[in-house]
PQR file with spaces between the fields and no chain letter, atoms N, CA, C, O and H, PARSE charges and radii, in Angstrom:
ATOM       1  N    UNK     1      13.157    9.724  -25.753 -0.4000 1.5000
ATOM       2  CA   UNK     1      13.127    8.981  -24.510 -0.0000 2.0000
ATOM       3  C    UNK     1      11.832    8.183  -24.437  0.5500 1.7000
ATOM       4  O    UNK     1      10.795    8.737  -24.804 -0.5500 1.4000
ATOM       5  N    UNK     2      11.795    6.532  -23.854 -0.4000 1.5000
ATOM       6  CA   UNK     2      10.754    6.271  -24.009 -0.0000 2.0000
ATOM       7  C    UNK     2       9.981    6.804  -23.262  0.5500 1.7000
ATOM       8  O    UNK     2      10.145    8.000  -23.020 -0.5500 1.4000
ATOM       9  H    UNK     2      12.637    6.082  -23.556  0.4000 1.0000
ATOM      10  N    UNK     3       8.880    6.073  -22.655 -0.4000 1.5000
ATOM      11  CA   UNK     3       7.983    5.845  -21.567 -0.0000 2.0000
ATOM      12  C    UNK     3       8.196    5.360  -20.358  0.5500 1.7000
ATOM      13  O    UNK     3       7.734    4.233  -20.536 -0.5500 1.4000
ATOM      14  H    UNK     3       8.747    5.101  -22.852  0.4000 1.0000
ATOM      15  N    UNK     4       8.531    5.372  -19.324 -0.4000 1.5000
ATOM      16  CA   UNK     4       8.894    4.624  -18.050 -0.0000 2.0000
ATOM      17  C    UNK     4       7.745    3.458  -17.839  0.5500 1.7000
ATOM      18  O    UNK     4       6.581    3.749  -18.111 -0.5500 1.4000
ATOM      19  H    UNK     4       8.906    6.288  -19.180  0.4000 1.0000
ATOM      20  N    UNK     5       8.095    2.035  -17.317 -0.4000 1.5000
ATOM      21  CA   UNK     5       7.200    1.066  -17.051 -0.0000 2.0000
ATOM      22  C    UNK     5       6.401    1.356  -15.684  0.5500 1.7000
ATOM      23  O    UNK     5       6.715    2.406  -15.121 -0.5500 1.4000
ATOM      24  H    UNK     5       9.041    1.798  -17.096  0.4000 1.0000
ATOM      25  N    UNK     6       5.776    0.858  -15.300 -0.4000 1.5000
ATOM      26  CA   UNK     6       5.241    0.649  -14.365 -0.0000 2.0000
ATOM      27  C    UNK     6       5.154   -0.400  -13.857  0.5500 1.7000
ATOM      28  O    UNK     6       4.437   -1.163  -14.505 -0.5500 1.4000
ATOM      29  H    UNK     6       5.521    0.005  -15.757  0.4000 1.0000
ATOM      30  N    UNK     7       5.898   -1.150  -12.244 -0.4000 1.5000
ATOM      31  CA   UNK     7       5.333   -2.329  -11.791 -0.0000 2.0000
ATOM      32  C    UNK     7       3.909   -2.482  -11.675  0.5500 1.7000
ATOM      33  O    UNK     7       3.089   -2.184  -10.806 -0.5500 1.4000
ATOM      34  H    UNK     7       6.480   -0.530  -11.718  0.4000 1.0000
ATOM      35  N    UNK     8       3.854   -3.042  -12.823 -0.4000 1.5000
ATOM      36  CA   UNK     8       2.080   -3.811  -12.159 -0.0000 2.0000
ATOM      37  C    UNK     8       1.427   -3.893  -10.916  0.5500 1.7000
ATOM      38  O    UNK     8       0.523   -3.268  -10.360 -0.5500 1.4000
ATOM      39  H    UNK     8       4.521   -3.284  -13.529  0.4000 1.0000
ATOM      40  N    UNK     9       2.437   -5.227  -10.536 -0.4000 1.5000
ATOM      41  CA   UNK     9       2.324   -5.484   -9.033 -0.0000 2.0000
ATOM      42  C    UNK     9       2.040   -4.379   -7.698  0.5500 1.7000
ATOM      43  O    UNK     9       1.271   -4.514   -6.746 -0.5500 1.4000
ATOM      44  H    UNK     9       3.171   -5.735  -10.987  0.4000 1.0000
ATOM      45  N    UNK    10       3.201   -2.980   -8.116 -0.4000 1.5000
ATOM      46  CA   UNK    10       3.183   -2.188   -7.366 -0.0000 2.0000
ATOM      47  C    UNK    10       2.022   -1.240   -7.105  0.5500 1.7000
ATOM      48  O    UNK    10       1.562   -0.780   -6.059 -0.5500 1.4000
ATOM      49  H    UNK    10       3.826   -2.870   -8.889  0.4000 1.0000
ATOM      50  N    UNK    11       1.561   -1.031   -8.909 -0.4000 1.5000
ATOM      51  CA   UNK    11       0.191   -0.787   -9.272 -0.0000 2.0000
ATOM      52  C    UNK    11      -0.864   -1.101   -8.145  0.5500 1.7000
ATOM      53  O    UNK    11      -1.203   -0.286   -7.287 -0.5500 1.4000
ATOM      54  H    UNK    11       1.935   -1.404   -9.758  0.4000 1.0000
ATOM      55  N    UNK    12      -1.313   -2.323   -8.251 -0.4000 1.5000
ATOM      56  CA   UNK    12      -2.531   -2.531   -7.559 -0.0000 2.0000
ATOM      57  C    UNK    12      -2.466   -2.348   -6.297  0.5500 1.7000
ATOM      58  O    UNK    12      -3.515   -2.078   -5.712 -0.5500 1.4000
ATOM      59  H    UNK    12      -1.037   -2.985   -8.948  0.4000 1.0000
ATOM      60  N    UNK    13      -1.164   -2.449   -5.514 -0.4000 1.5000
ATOM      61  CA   UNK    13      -1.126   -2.349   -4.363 -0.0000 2.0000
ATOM      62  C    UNK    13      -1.548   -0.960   -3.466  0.5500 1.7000
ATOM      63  O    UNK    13      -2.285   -0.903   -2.482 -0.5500 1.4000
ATOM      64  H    UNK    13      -0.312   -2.668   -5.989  0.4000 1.0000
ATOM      65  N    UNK    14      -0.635    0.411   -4.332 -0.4000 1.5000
ATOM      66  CA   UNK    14      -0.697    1.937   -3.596 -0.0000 2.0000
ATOM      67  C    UNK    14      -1.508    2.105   -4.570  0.5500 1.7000
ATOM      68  O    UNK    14      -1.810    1.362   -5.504 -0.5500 1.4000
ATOM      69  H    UNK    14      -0.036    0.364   -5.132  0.4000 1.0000
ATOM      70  N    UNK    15      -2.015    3.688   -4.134 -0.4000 1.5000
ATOM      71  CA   UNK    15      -2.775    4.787   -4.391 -0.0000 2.0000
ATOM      72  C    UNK    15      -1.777    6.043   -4.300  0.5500 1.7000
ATOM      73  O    UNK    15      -0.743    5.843   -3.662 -0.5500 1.4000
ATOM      74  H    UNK    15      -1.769    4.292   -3.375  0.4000 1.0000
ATOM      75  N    UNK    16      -1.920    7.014   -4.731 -0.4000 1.5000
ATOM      76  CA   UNK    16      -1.631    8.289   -4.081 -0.0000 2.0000
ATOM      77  C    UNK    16      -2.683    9.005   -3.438  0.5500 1.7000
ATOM      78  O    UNK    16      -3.773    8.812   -3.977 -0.5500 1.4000
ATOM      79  H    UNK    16      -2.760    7.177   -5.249  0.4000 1.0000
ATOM      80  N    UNK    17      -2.700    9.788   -2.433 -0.4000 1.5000
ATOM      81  CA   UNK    17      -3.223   10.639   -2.197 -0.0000 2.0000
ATOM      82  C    UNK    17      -3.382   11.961   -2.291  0.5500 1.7000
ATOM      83  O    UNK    17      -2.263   12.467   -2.378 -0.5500 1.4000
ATOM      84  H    UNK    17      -1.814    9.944   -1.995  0.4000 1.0000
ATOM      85  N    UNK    18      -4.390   12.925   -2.320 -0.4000 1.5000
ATOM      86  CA   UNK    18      -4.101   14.936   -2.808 -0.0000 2.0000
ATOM      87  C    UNK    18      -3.072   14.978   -2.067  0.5500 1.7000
ATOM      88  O    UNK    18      -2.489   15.893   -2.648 -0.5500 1.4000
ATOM      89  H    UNK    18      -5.299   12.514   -2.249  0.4000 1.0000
ATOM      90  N    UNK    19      -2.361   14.678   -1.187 -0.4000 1.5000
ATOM      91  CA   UNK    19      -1.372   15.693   -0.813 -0.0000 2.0000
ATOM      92  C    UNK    19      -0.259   14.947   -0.743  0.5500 1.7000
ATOM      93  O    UNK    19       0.681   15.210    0.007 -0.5500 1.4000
ATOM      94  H    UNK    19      -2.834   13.934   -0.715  0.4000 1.0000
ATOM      95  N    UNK    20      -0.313   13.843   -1.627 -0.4000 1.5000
ATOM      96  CA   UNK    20       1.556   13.475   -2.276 -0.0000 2.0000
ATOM      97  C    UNK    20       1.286   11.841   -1.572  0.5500 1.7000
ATOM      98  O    UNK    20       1.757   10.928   -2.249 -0.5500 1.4000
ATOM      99  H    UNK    20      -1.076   13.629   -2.236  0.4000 1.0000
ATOM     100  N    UNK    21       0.617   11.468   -0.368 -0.4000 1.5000
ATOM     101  CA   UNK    21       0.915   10.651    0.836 -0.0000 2.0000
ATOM     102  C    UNK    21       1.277    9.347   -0.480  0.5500 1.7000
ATOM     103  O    UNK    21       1.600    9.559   -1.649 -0.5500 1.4000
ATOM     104  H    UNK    21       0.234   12.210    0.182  0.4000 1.0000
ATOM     105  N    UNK    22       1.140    8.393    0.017 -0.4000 1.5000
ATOM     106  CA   UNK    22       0.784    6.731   -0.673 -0.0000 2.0000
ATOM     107  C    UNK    22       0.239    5.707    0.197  0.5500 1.7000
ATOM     108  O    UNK    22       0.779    5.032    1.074 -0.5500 1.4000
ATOM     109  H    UNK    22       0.877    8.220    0.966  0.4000 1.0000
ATOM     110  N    UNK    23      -1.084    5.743   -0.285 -0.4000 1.5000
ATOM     111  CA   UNK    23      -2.075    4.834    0.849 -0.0000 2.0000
ATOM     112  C    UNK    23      -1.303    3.015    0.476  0.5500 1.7000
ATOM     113  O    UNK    23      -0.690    2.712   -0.547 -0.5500 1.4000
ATOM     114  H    UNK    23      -1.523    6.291   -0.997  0.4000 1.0000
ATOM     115  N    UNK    24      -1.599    2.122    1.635 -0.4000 1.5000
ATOM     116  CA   UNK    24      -1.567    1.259    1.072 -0.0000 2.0000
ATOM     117  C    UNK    24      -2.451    0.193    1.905  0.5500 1.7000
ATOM     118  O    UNK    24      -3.090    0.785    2.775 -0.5500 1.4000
ATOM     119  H    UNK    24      -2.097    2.368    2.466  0.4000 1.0000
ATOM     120  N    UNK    25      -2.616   -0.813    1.904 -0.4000 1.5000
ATOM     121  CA   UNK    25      -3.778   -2.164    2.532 -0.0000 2.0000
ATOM     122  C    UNK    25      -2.957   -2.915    3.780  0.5500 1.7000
ATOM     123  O    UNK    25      -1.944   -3.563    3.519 -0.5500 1.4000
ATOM     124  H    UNK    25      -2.096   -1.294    1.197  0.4000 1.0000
ATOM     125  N    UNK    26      -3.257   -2.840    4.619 -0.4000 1.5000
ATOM     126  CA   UNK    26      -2.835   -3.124    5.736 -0.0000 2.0000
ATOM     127  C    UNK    26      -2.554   -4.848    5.278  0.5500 1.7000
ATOM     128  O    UNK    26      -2.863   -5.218    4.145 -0.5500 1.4000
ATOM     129  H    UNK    26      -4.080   -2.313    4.831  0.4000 1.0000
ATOM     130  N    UNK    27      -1.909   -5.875    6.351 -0.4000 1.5000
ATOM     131  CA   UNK    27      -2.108   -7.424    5.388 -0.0000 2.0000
ATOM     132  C    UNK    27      -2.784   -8.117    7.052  0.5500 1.7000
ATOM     133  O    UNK    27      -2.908   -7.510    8.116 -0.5500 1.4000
ATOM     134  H    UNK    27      -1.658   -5.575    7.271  0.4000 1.0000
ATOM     135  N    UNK    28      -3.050   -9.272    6.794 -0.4000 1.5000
ATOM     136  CA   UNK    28      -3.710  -10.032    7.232 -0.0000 2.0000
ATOM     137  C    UNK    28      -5.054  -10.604    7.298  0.5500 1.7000
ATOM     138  O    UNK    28      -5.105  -11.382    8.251 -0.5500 1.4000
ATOM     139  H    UNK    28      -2.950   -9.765    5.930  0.4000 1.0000
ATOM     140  N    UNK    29      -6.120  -10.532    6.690 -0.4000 1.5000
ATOM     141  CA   UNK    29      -7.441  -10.355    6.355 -0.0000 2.0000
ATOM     142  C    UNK    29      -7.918  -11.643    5.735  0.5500 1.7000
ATOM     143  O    UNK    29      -9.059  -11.822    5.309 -0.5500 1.4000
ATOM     144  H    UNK    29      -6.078   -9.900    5.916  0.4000 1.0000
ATOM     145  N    UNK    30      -6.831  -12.620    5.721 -0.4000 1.5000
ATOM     146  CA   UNK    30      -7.238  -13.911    4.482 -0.0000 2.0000
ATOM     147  C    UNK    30      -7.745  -14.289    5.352  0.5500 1.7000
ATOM     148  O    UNK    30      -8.811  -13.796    5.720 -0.5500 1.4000
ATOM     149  H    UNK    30      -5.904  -12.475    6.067  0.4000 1.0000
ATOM     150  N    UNK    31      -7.050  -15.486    6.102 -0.4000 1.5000
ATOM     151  CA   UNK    31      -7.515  -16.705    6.952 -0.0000 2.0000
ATOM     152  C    UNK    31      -7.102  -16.420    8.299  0.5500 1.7000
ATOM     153  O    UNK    31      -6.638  -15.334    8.649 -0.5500 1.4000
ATOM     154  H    UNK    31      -6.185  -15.887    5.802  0.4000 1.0000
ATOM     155  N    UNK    32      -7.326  -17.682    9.253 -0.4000 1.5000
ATOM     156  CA   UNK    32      -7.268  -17.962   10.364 -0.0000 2.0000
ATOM     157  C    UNK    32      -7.455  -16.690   11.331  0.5500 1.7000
ATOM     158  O    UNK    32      -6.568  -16.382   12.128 -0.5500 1.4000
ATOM     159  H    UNK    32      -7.702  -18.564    8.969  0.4000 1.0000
ATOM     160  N    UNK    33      -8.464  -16.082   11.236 -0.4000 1.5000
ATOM     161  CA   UNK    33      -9.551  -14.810   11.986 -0.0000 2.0000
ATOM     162  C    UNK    33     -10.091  -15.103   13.091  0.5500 1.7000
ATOM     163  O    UNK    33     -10.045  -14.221   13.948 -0.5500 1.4000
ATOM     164  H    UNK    33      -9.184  -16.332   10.589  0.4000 1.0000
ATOM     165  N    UNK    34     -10.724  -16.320   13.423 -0.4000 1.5000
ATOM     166  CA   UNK    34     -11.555  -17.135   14.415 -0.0000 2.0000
ATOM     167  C    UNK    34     -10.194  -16.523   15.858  0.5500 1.7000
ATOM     168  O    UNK    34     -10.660  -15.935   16.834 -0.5500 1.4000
ATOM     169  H    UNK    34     -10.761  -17.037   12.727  0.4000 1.0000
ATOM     170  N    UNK    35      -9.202  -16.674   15.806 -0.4000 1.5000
ATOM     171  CA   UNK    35      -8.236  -16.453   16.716 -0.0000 2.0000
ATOM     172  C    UNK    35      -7.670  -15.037   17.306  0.5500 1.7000
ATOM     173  O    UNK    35      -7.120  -14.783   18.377 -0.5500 1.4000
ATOM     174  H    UNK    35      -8.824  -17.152   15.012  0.4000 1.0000
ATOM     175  N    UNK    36      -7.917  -14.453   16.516 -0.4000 1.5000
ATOM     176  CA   UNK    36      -7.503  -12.748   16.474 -0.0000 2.0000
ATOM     177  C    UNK    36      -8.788  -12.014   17.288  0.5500 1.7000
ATOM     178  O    UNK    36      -9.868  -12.587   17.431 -0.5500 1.4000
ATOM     179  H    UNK    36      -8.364  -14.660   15.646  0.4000 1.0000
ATOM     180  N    UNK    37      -8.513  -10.689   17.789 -0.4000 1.5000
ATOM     181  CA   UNK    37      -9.024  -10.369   18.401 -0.0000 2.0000
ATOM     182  C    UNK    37     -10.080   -9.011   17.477  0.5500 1.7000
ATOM     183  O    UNK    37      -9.593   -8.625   16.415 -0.5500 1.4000
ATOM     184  H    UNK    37      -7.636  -10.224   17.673  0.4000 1.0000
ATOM     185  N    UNK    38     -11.253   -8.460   17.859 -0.4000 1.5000
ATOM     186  CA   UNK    38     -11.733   -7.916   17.239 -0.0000 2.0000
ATOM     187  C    UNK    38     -11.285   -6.755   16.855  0.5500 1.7000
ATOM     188  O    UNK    38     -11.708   -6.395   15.756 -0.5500 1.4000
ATOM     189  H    UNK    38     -11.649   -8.774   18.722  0.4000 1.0000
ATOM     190  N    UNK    39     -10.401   -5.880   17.516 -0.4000 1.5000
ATOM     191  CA   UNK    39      -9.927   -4.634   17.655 -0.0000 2.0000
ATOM     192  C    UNK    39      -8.505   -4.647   16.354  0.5500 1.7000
ATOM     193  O    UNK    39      -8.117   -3.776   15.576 -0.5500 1.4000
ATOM     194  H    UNK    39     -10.057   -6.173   18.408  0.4000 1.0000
ATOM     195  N    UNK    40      -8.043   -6.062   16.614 -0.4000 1.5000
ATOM     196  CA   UNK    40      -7.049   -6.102   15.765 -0.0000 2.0000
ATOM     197  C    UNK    40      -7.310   -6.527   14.092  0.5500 1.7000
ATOM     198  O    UNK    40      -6.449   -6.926   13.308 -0.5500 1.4000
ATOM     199  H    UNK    40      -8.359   -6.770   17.245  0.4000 1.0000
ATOM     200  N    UNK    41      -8.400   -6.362   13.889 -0.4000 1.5000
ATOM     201  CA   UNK    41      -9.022   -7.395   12.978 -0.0000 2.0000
ATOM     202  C    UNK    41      -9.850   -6.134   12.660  0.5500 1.7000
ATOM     203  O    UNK    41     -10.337   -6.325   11.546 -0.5500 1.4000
ATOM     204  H    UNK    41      -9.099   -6.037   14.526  0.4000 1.0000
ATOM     205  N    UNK    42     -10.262   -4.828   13.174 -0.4000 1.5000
ATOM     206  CA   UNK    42      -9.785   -3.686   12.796 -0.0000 2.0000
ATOM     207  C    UNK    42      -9.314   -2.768   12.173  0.5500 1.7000
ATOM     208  O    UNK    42      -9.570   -1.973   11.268 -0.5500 1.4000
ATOM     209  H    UNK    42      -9.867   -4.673   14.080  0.4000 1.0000
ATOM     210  N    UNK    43      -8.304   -3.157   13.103 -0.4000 1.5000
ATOM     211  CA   UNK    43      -7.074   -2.130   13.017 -0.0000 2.0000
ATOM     212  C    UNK    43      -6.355   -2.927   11.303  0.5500 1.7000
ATOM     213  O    UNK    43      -5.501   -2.464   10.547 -0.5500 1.4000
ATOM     214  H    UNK    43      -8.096   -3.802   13.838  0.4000 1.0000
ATOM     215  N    UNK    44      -6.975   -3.945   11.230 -0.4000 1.5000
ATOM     216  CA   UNK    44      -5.873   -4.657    9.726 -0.0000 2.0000
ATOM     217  C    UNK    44      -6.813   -4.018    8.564  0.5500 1.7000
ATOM     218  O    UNK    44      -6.468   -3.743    7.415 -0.5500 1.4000
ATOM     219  H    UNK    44      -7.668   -4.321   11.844  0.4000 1.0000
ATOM     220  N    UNK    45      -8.158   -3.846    9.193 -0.4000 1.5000
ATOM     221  CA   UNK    45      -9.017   -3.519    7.546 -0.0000 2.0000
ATOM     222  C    UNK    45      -8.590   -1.900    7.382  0.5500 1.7000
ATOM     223  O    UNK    45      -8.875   -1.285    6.355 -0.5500 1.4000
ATOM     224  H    UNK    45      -8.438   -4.069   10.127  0.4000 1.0000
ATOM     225  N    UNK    46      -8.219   -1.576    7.968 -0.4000 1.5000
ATOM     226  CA   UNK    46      -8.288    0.045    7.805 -0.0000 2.0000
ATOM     227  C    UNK    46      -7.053    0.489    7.006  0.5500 1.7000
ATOM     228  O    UNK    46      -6.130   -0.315    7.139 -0.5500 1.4000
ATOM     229  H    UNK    46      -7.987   -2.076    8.802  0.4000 1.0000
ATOM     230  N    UNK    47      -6.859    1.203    6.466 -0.4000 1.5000
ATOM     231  CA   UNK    47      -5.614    1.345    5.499 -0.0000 2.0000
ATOM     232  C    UNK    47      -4.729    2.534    5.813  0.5500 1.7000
ATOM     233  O    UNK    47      -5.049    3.469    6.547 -0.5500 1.4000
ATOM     234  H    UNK    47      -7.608    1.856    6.358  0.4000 1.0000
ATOM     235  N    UNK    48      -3.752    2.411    5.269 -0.4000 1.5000
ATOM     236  CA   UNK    48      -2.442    3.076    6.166 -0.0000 2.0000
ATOM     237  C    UNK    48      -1.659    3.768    4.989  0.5500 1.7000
ATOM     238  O    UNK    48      -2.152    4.049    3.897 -0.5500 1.4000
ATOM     239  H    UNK    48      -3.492    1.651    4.673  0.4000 1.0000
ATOM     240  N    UNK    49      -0.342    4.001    5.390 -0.4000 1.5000
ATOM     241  CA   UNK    49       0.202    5.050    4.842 -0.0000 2.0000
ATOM     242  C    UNK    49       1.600    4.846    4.609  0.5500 1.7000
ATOM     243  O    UNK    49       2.214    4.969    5.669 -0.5500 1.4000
ATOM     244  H    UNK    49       0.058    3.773    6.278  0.4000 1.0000
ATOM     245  N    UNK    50       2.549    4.510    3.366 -0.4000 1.5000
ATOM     246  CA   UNK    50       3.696    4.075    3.628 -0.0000 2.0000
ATOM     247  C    UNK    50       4.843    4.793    4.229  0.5500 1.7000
ATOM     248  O    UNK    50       4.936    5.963    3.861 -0.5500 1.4000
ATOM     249  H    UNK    50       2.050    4.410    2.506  0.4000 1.0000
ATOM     250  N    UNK    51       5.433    4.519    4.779 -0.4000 1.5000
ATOM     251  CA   UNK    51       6.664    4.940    5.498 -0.0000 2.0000
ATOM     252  C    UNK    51       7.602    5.630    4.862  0.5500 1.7000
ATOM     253  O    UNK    51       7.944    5.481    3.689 -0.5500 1.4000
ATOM     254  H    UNK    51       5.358    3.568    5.079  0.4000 1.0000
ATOM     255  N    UNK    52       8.081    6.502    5.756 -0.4000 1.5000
ATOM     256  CA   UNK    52       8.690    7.638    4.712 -0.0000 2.0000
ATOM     257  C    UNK    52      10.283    6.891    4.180  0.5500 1.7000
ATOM     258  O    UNK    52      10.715    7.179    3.064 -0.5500 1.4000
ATOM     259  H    UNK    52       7.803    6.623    6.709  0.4000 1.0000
ATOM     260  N    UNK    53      11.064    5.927    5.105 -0.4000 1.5000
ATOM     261  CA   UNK    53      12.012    5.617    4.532 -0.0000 2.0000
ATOM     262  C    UNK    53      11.666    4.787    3.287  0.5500 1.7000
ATOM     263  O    UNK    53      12.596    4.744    2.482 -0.5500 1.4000
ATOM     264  H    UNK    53      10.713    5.693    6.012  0.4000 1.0000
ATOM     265  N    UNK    54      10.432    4.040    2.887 -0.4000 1.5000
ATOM     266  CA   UNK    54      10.261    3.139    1.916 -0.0000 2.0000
ATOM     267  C    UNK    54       9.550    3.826    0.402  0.5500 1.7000
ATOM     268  O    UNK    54       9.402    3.265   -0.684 -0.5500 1.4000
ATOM     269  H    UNK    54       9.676    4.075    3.540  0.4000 1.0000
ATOM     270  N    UNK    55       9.226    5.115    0.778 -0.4000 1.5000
ATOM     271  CA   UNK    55       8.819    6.124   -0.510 -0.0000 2.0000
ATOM     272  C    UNK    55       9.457    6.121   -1.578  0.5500 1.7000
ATOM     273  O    UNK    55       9.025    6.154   -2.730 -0.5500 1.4000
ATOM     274  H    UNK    55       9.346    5.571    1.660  0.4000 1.0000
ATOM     275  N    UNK    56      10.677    6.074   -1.140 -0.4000 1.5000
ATOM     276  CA   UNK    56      11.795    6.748   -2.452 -0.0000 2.0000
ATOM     277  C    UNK    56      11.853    5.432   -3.183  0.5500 1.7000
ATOM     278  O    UNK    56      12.276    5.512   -4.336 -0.5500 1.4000
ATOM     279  H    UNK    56      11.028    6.047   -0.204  0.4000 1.0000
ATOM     280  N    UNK    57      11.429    3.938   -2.638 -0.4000 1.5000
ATOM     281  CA   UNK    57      11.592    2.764   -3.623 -0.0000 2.0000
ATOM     282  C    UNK    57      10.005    2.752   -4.271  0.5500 1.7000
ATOM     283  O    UNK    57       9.663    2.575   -5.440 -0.5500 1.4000
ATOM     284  H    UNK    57      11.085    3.872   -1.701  0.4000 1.0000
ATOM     285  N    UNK    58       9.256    2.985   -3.177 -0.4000 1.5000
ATOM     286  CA   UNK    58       7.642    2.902   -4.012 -0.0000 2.0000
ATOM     287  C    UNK    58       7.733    3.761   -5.404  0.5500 1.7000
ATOM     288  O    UNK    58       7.644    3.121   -6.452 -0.5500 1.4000
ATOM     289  H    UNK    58       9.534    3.129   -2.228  0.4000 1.0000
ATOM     290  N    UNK    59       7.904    5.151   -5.460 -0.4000 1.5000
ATOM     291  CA   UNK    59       8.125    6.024   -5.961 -0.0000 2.0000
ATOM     292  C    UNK    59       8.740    5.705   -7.335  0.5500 1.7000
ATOM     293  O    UNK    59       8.300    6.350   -8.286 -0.5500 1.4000
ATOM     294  H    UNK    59       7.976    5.670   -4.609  0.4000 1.0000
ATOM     295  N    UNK    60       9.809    4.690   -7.585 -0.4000 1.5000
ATOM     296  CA   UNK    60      10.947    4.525   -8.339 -0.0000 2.0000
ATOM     297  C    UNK    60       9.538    3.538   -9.356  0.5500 1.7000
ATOM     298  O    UNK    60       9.068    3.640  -10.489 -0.5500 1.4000
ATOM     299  H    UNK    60      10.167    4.166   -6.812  0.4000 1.0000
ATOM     300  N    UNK    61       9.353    2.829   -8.422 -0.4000 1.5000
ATOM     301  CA   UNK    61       8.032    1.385   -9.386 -0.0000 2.0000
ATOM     302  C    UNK    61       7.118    2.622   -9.630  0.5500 1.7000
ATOM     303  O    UNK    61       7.461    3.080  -10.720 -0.5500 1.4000
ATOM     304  H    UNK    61       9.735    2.746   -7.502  0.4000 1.0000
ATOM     305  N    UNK    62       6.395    3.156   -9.253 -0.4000 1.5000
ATOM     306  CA   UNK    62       4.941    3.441  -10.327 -0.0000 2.0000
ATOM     307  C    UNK    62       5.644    5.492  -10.628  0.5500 1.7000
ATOM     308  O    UNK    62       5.129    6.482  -10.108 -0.5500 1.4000
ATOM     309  H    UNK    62       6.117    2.783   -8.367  0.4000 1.0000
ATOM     310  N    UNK    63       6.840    5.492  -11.560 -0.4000 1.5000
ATOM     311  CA   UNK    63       6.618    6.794  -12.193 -0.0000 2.0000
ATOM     312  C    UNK    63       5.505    7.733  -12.265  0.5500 1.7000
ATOM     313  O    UNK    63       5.451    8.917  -11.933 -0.5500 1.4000
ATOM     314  H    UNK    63       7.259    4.688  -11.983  0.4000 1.0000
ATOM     315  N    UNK    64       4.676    7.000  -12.741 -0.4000 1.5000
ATOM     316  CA   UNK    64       3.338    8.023  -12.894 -0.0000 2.0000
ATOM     317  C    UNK    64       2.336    8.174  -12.086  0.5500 1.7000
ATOM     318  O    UNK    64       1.202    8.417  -12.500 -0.5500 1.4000
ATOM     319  H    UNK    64       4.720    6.038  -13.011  0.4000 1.0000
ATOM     320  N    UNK    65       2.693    8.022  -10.587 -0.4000 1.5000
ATOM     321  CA   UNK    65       1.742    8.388   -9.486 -0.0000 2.0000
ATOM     322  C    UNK    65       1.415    9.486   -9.142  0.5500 1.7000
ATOM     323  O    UNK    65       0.619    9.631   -8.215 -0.5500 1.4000
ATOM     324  H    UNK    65       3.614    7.825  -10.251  0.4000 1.0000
């Protein structure tokens, strides 16, 4: 049997965490900031946690997490 691939893409995006979780980067952080409010601008840098219905596809891209 070979080796299973790994999405790249999916790669850089998650992490795992010790206790199974999958961190991932909140989005909005590029441009147009001047408009947003500070709290929300925040709440986007701080990093989060994927959703349990969307695991079982994260899961499928990086085998070896």
């Amino acid at each position: 049997m070979p080796k299973m691939k790994t999405k790249r893409a999916a790669e850089k995006r998650f992490s795992s965490t010790g206790s199974g979780k999958i961190k991932r980067r909140r989005g909005g952080l590029r441009h147009n900031l001047g408009k947003r409010s500070t709290k929300s601008k925040t709440i986007a840098g701080t990093t989060d946690y994927v959703h349990a219905a969307d695991e079982s596809r994260i899961r499928k891209m990086l085998p070896y997490l």
